[in-house]
N, C-alpha and C positions, 0 to 999 in steps of 0.2 A: 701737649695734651692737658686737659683738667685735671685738678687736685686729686679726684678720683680717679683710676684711669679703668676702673673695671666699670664704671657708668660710659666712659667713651667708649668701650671696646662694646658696648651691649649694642649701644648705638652706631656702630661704623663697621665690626666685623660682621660676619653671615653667619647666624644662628644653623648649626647644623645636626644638631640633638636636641631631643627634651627629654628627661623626665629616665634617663637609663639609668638602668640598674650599675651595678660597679661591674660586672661582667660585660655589659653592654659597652661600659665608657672602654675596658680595658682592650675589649676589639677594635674600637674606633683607633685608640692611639694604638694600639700594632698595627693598624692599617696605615695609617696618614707614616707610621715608621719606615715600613717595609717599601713607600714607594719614595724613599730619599735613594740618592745617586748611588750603588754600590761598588764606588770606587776604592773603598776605605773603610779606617774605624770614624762612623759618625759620630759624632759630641750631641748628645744632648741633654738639657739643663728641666730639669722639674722642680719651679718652686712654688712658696704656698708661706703661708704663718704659721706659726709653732704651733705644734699638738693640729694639725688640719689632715694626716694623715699620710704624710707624703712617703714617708718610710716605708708602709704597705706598701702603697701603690708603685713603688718604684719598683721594690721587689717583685713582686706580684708581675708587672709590667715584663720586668728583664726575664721571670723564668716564663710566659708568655712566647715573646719572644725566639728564645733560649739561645742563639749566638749571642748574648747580651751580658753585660757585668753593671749592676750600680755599687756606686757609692754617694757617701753623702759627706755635705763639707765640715763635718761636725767632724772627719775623719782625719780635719788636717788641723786641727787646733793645734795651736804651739804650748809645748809646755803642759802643765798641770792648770788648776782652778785656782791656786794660792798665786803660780806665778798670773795667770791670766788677768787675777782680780787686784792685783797690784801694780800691775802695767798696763789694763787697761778701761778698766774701770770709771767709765764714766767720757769716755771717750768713744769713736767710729766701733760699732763691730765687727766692722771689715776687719779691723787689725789684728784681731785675735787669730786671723789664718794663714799659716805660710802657704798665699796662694803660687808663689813660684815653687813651691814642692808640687801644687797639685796640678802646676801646667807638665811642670818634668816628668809627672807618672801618667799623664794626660797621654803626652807626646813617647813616651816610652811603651803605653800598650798599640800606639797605634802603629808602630817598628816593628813589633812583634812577628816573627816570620815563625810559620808551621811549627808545633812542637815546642817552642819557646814560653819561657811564665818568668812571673814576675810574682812578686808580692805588693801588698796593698795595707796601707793602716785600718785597722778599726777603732773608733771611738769606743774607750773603758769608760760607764759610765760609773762604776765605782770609784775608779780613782782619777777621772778626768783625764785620763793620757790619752795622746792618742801618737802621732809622727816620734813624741818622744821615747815610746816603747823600743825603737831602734829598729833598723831593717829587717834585722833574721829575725825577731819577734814579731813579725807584720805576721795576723792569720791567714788573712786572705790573699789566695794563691789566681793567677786567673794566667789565661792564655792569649792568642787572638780570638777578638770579639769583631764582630761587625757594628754593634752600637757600646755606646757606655753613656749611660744615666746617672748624672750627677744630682742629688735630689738637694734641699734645706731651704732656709729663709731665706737668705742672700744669693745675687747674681756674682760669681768669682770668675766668671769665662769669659772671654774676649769674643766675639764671635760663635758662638755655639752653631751649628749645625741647624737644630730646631730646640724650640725654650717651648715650654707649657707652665699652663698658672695653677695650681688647684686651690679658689677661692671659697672658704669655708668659713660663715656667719661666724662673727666673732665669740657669739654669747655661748655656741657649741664646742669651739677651742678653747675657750675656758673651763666649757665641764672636763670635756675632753683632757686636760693638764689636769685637773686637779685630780679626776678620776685615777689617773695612768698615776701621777707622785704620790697619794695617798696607796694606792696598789703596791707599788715599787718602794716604799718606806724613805722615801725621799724627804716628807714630809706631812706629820700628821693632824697641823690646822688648818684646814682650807681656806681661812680667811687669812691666812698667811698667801699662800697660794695663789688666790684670786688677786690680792694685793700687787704683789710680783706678776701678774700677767698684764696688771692694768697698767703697772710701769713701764714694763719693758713693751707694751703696745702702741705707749707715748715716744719712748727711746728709739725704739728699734724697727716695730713694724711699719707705724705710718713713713717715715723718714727713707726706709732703706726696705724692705721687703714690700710693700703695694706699689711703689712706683716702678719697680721691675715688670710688673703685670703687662705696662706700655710696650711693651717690643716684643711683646709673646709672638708664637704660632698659634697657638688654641690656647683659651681659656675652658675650661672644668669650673664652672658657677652650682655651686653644690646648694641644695636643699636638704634638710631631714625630717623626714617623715617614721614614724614606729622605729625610730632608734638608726635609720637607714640611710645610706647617700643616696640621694637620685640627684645627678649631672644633665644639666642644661649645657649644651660646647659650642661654643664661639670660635669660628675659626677666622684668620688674618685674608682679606682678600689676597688672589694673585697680584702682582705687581706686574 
């Protein structure tokens, strides 16, 4: 594909939405969900660039749903922020995640027989922990699911089930971050902020989060209007 690949996909996949509300988009993908094989727990992968919303929508999506559980891969970090930034800083982002932890709870909800649960890590966004919180401190409890929604920047699955993209204009994920760190007292110079967004969209997003777009199932090509998403959806011809 091109450099781009959400300009090939406008051009090769079948436009099948315009202009939907987030209620709108959030039936289409329970739909296109509801009719994969219900032989199992299906995988699927929702990605997007930082601060683009994808947290919402996952959630939102999974209680939709409601046989559903997401997580996101910000939940399998190794280590803390001191260790991350000193091993691997300035190097792949991939590495910051023990993705063999996240195929082994992958492959463990989908074992899952009646009655059965597990625990799940959640990303501390205080203190950057998240796998290393230790098992019996994992909060999230879940049982047998029919789907599981793994949301974040990066593709960490081998095959997913079905993948979605939610592409969201850059210069809106930048309000979007500084809005949400200035809020959360993460940080209170925005031109701090903005700085750090335009880095890490050199490092991280163009290189490793838009070239995932290429192998989607539907694209979610976002506009905003009055503060608002309205989704245009590109979905992947049959094969």
């Amino acid at each position: 594909m091109t450099a781009n690949p959400i300009t090939e996909i406008r051009s090769t996949y079948a436009q099948v939405a315009t202009g939907l509300d987030d209620e709108g988009a959030l039936n289409l993908l329970a739909d296109r969900l509801r009719q994969l094989p219900d032989t199992g727990t299906n995988v699927v992968t929702l990605l997007g660039g930082a601060a683009s919303g994808k947290s919402v929508l996952a959630k939102r999506l999974a209680e939709q749903l409601e046989d559903a559980v997401y997580t996101t891969t910000e939940d399998y970090c190794i280590e803390d922020r001191t260790y991350r930034r000193r091993h691997f800083e300035g190097r792949s982002p991939l590495k910051k995640y023990d993705r063999v932890f996240l195929k082994e709870k992958i492959g463990a909800i989908q074992g899952l027989a009646a009655g059965e649960t597990l625990r799940l890590p959640v990303y501390d966004d205080k203190t950057g922990i998240a796998i290393a919180a230790g098992e019996e401190n994992y909060p999230r409890i879940v049982g047998p699911v029919r789907w599981i929604i793994i949301e974040g920047d990066f593709q960490l699955i081998e095959k997913p089930d079905y993948q979605i993209f939610l592409h969201v204009p850059d210069e809106v994920r930048k309000q979007n971050r500084i809005t949400r760190d200035v809020a959360q007292g993460r940080e209170t110079s925005v031109s701090k902020i903005a700085i750090n967004f335009d880095r890490r969209q050199k490092s991280q997003h163009a290189q490793f989060t838009l070239p995932a777009a290429a192998e989607v199932n539907l694209l979610l090509d976002v506009t905003v209007k009055k503060d608002a998403y309205h989704y245009d959806i590109w979905e992947q011809p049959k094969k």
